[in-house]
N, C-alpha and C positions, 0 to 999 in steps of 0.2 A: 504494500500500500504506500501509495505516495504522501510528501509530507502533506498537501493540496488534497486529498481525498481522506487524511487525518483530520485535516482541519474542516471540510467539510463536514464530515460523520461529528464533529465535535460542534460545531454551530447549529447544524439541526437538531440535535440533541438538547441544545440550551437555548433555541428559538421556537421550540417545536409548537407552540401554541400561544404564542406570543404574533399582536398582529401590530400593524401601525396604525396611524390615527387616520388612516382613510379604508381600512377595513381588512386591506391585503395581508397573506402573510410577510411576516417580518424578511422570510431568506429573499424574496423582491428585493427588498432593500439592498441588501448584498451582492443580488446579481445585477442592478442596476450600476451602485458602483464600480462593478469588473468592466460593464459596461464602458461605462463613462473613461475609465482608466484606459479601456482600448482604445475609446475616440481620440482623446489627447494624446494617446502613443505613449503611455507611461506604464504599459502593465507589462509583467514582469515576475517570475515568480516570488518575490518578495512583496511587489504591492499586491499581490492578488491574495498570498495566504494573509496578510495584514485585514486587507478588504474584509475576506471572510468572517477573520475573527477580531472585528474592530470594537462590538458592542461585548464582548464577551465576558468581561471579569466587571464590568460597568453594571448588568443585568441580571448579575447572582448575590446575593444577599453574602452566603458565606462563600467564597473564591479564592479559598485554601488550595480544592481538589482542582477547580479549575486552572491555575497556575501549576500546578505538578502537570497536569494534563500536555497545557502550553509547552512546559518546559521538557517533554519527551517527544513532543513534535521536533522542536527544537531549540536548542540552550539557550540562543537571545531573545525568543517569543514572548517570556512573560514581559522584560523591558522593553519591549518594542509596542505589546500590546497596553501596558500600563500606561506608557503616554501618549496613545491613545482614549484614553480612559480620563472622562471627566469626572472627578470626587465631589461632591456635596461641599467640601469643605472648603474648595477651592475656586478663586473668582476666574471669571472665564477667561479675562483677560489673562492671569497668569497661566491657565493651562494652554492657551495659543503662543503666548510667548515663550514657553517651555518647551512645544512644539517645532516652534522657528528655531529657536535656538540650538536644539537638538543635531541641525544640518544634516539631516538623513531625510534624502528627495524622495526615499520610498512611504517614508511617515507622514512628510509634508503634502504629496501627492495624492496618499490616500486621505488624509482628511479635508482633500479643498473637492473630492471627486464624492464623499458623504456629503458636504456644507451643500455641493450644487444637486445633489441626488434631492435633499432635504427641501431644500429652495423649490422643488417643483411640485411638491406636495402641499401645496397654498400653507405657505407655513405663517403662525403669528406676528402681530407686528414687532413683538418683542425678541423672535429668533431671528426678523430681517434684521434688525438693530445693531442687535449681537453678532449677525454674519457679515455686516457691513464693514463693521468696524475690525474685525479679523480676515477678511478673506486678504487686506489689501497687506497686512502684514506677513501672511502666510507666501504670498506671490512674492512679495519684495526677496523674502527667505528664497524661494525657487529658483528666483533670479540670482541671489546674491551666490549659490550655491553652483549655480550654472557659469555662472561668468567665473569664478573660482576655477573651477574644471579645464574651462576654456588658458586660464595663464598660466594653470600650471603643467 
């Protein structure tokens, strides 16, 4: 079994009856983003198993086993998926800037290819607010990432 087909069986297992707020089930969501990933040419097998498993430790109350899980997918999964991972305790602003800062195009790619998945789901005026003011930080990071690449 592939890492990609681990992580599959692993998201439908923890999305299994879980829907979004316009009725569908949640794995949409997921395949939208691979989606998305493929239109902008960023998928890859690093954004795509991130894709899969983006809501996953976020959407389990206890996310002990979950992380052991991640972590025999594979060793960087549970860090890669944690900041992914929005906390209650933490203001949006710093988990986007934690995100930028992180410089890993596969993290920054898959959370700008959810923000715009998110975006088409007539989302509230309060997540346009919040994606506004983050998408343009997230892109400058892409960018800044990308021309980096380029000098060196």
């Amino acid at each position: 079994m592939t890492k990609i087909d681990e992580a599959w069986k692993l998201a439908k297992r923890i999305h299994k009856d879980q829907k979004r707020f316009n009725g569908q089930p949640y794995i949409n969501h997921i395949n939208d983003i691979i989606c998305i990933l493929k239109e902008i040419n960023l998928l890859n097998n690093y954004t795509e198993l991130y894709a899969i498993l983006h809501d996953t430790i976020e959407d389990i109350k206890d996310n002990t086993d979950i992380i052991k899980e991640l972590h025999g997918i594979e060793e960087h999964l549970p860090l890669k998926i944690c900041l992914l991972t929005h906390t209650k305790n933490e203001s949006y602003k710093d988990y986007i800037d934690d995100i930028a800062s992180n410089q890993d195009i596969n993290i920054i790619a898959v959370k700008l290819a959810d923000m715009i998945q998110n975006l088409t789901e007539d989302p509230k005026k309060k997540q346009r607010e919040k994606y506004r003011k983050a998408l343009p930080i997230l892109i400058k990071a892409l960018i800044d990432i990308t021309n980096k690449k380029k000098i060196d």
